[in-house]
VEXDREN-2710 file (C-alpha; in Angstrom, 1 decimal):
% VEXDREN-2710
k/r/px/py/pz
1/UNK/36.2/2.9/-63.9
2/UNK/37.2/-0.2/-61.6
3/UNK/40.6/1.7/-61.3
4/UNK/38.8/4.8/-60.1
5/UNK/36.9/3.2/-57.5
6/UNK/39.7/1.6/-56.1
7/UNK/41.8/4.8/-55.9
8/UNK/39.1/6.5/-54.3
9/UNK/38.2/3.6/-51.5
10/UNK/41.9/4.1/-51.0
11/UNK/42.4/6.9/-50.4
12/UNK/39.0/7.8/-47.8
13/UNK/41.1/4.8/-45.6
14/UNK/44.2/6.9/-45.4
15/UNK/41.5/9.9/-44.4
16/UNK/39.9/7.8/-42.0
17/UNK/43.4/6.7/-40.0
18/UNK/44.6/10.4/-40.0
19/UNK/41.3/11.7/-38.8
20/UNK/41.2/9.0/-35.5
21/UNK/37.7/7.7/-37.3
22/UNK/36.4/4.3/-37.6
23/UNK/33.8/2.3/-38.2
24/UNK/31.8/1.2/-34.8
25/UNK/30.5/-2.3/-34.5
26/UNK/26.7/-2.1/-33.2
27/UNK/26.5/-1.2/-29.6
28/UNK/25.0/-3.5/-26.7
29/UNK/22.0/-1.5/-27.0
30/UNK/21.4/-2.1/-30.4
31/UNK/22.2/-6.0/-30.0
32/UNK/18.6/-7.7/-29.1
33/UNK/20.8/-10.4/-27.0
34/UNK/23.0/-8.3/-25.1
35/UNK/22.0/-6.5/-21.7
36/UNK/23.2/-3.1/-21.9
37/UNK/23.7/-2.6/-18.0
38/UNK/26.3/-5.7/-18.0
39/UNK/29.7/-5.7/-19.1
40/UNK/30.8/-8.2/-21.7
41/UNK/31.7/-11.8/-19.6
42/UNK/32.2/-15.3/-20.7
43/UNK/33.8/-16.1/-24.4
44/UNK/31.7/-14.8/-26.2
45/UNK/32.5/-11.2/-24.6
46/UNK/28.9/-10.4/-23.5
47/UNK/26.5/-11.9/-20.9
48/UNK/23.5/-13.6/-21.6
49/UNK/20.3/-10.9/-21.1
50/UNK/18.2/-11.4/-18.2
51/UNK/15.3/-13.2/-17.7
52/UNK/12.0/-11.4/-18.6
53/UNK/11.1/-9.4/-14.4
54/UNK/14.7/-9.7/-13.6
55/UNK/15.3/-6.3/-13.1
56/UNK/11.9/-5.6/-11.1
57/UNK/13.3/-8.6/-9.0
58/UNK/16.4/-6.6/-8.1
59/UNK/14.6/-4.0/-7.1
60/UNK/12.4/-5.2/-5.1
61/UNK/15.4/-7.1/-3.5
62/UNK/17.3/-3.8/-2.6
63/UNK/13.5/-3.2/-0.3
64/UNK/13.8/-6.7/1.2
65/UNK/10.8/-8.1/-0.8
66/UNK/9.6/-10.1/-3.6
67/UNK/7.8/-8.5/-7.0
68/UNK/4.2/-8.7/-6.7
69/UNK/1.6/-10.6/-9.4
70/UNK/0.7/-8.3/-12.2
71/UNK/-3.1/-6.9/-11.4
72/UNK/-5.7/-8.3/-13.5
73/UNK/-6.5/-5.6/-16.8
74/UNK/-9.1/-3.0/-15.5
75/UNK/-13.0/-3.5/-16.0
76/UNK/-13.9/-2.1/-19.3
77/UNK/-16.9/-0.3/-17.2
78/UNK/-16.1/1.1/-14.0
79/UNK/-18.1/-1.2/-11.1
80/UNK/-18.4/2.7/-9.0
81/UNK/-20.1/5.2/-10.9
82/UNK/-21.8/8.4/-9.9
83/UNK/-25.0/8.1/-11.6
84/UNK/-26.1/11.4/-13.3
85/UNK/-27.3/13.4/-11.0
86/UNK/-27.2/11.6/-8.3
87/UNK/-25.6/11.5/-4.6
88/UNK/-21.6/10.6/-4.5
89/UNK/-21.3/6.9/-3.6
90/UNK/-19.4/6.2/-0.6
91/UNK/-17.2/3.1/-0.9
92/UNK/-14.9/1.2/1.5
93/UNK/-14.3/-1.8/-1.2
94/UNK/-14.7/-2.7/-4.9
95/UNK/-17.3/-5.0/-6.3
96/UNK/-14.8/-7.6/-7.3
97/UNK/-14.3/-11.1/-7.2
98/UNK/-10.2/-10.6/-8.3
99/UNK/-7.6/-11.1/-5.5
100/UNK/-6.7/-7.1/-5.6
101/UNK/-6.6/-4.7/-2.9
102/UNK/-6.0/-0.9/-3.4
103/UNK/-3.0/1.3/-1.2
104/UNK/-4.9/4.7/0.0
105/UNK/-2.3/7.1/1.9
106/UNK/-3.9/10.0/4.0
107/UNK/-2.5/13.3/4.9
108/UNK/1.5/14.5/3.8
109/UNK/3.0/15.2/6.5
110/UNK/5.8/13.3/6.5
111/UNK/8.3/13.5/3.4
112/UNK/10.4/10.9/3.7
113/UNK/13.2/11.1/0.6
114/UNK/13.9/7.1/0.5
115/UNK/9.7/6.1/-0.2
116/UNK/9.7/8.4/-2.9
117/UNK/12.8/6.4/-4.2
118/UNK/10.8/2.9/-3.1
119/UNK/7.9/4.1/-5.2
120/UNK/9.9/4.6/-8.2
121/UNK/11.5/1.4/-7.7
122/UNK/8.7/-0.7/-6.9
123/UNK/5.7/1.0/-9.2
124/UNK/3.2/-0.1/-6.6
125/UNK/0.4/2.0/-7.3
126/UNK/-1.5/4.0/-4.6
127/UNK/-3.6/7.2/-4.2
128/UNK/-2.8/10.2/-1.9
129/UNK/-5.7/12.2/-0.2
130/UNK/-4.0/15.5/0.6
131/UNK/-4.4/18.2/3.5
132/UNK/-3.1/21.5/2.1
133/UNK/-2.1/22.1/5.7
134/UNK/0.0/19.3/5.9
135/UNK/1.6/19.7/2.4
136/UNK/2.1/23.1/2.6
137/UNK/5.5/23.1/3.4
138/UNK/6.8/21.1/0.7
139/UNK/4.5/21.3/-2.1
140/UNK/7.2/19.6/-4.4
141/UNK/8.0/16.7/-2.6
142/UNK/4.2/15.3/-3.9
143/UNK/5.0/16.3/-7.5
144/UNK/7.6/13.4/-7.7
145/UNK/5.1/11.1/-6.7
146/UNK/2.1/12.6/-9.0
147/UNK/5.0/12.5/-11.4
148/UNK/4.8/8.6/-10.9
149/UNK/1.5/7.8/-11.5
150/UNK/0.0/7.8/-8.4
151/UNK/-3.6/9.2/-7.3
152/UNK/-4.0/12.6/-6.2
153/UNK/-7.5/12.6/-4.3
154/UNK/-9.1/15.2/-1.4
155/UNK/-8.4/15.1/2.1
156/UNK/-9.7/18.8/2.8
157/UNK/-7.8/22.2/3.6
158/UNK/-7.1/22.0/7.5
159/UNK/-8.3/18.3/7.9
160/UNK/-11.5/19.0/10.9
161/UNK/-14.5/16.8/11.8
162/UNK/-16.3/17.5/9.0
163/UNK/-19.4/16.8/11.2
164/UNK/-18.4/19.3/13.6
165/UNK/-19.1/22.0/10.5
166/UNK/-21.8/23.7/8.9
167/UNK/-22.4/22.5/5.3
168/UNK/-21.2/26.2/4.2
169/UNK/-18.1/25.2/6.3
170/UNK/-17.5/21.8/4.7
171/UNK/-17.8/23.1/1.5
172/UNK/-15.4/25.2/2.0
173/UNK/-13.2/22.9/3.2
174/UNK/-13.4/20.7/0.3
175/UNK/-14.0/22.9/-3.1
176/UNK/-11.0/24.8/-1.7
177/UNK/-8.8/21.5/-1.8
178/UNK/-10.0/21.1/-5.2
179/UNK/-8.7/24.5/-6.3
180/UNK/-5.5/24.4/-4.4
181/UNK/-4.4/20.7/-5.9
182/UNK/-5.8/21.7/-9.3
183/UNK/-3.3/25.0/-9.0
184/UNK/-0.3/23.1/-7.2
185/UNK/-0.4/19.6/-9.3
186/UNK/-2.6/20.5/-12.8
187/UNK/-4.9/17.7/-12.3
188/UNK/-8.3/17.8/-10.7
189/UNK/-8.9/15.2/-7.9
190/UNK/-12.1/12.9/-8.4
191/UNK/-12.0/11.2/-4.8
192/UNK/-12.5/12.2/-1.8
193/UNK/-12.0/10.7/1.8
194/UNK/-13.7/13.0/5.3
195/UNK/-11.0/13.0/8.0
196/UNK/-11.2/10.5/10.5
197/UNK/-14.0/8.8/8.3
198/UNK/-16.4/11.2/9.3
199/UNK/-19.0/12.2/6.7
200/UNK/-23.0/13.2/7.0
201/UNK/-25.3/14.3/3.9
202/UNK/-24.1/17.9/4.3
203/UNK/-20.6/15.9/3.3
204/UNK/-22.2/14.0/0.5
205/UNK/-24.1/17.0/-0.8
206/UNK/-20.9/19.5/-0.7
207/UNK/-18.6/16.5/-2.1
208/UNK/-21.0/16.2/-4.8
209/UNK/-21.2/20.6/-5.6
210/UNK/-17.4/20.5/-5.6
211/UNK/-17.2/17.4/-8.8
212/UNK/-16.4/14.7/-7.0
213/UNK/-17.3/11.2/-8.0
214/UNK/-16.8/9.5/-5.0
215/UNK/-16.3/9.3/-1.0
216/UNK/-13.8/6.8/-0.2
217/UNK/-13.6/5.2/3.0
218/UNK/-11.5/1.5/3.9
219/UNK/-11.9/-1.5/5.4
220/UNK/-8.1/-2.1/6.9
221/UNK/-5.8/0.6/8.0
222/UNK/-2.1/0.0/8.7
223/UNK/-0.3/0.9/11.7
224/UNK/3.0/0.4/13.0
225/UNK/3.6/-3.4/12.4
226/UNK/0.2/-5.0/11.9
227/UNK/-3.3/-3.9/10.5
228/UNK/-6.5/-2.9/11.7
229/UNK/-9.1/-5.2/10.3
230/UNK/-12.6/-4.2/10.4
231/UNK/-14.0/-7.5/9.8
232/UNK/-14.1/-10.9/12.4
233/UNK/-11.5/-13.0/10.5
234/UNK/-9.2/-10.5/10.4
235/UNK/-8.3/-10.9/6.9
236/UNK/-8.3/-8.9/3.5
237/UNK/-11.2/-9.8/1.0
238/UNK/-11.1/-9.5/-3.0
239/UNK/-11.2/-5.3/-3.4
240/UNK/-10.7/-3.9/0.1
241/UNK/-9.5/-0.4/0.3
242/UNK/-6.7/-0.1/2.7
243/UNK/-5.4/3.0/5.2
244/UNK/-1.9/4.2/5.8
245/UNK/-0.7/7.3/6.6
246/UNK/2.5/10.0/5.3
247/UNK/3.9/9.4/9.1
248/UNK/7.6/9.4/10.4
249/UNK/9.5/8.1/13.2
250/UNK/8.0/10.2/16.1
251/UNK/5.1/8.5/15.4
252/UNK/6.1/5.0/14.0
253/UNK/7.9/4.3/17.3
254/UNK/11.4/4.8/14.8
255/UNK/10.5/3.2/11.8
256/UNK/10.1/5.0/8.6
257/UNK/7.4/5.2/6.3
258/UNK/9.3/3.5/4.1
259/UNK/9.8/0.4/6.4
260/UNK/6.2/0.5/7.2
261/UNK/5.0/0.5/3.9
262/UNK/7.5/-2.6/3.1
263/UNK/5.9/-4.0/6.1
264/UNK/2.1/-3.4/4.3
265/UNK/3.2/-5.1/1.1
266/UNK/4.7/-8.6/2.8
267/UNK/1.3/-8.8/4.7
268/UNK/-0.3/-8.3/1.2
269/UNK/1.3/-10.6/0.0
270/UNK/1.4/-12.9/2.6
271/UNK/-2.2/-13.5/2.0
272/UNK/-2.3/-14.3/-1.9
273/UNK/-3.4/-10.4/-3.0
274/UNK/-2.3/-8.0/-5.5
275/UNK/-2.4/-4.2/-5.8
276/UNK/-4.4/-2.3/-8.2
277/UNK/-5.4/1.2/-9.5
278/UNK/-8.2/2.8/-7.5
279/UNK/-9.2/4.9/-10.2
280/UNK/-9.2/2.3/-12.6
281/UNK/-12.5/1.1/-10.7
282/UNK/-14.1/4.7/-9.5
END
């Protein structure tokens, strides 16, 4: 028997060399210690792994900033609700006392390649209120961001003064921005932001037939370089919703989106805050 198994462990080597097989050692991805990104360095053929946020530090490096504190978990019950059958609450902050704010970006109408490839990198979460109008011509260009995680939310069809409009009119504004994401991007929107900021009851009351849950407003908007603050002390407060805009060179004075929304996060940060999920708290 011994003889046997000895002819036959023989014989599948010979098998083995004329076939160009052999037996692989475990791979850098199967190794818990190994980074598979790196080649092997050092004498011991393979570089240590990186420390735990290294590689969201490198990508925040190729943007020119720094990764950002993890938000706090969400609330286990939402501090905005829409009470059953009552009017749509219209926020421009959370109820919090957590150093968060939350990234609200208005419109589409600029689609600048590069943010799309700073959102993937950075996995700063925001939400987008749409205007078909302004999105029209490149439908797909949101779908990598939806794709990511990020809000989709109302911003009307053809972005009026809402007060300007009958409440037939505004209606039709909004329900019909309801359809035409749920059609283009399979998910419903929940929030809802009036151009300009401009809302009355007629608003409320349409915002409310069309299912959604809640009027969002914001307390600091972001222009070119700096932001507008609402308040005195010019300074951001636990849960303020902030305004930017899908806006290009012509009018950024030649920046990009992309370098003003690197500009957004240092001031951010420069003030101790975090970014959350809006609809994690609406």
């Amino acid at each position: 028997m011994k003889k046997t198994i000895a002819l036959w462990a023989a014989l599948t080597t010979v098998a083995l060399l004329v076939t160009g097989c052999t037996v692989e050692e475990p791979s850098a991805a199967a190794t818990p210690t190994a980074s598979p990104s790196t080649p092997p360095t050092g004498e011991a053929g393979r570089k240590a792994p990186e420390a735990p946020g290294a590689a969201a530090a490198a990508a925040y490096r190729r943007w020119g900033l720094k990764p950002f504190a993890a938000p706090p978990a969400p609330p286990a019950v939402k501090p905005v609700v829409r009470a059953a059958g009552g009017p749509v609450p219209v926020i421009s902050e959370i109820p919090t006392r957590e150093k968060i704010v939350f990234i609200t970006i208005d419109d589409g109408a600029e689609k600048d390649p590069e943010f799309v490839r700073m959102t993937k990198d950075l996995k700063v979460p925001f939400t987008m209120f749409l205007t078909d109008a302004a999105i029209r011509a490149d439908y797909r260009y949101f779908e990598a961001l939806t794709a990511q995680g990020h809000g989709l939310a109302n911003h009307t069809l053809t972005h009026p003064n809402l007060r300007t409009l009958s409440p037939e009119a505004q209606r039709r504004e909004i329900c019909g921005q309801q359809t035409k994401l749920k059609q283009r991007y399979g998910t419903t929107p929940r929030l809802f932001r009036p151009p300009y900021g401009n809302w009355n009851e007629a608003t409320r009351a349409a915002a409310g037939e069309c299912g959604l849950d809640a009027i969002v407003l914001w307390r600091e908007s972001m222009q070119i370089k700096n932001m507008q603050y609402q308040r005195g002390d010019r300074k951001l407060h636990p849960g303020d919703i902030i305004l930017a805009h899908f806006r290009g060179p012509s009018e950024l004075k030649g920046r990009t989106m992309t370098e003003m929304t690197a500009t957004l996060l240092r001031k951010i940060q420069e003030q101790g805050f975090t970014v959350a999920r809006l609809e994690d708290y609406v």
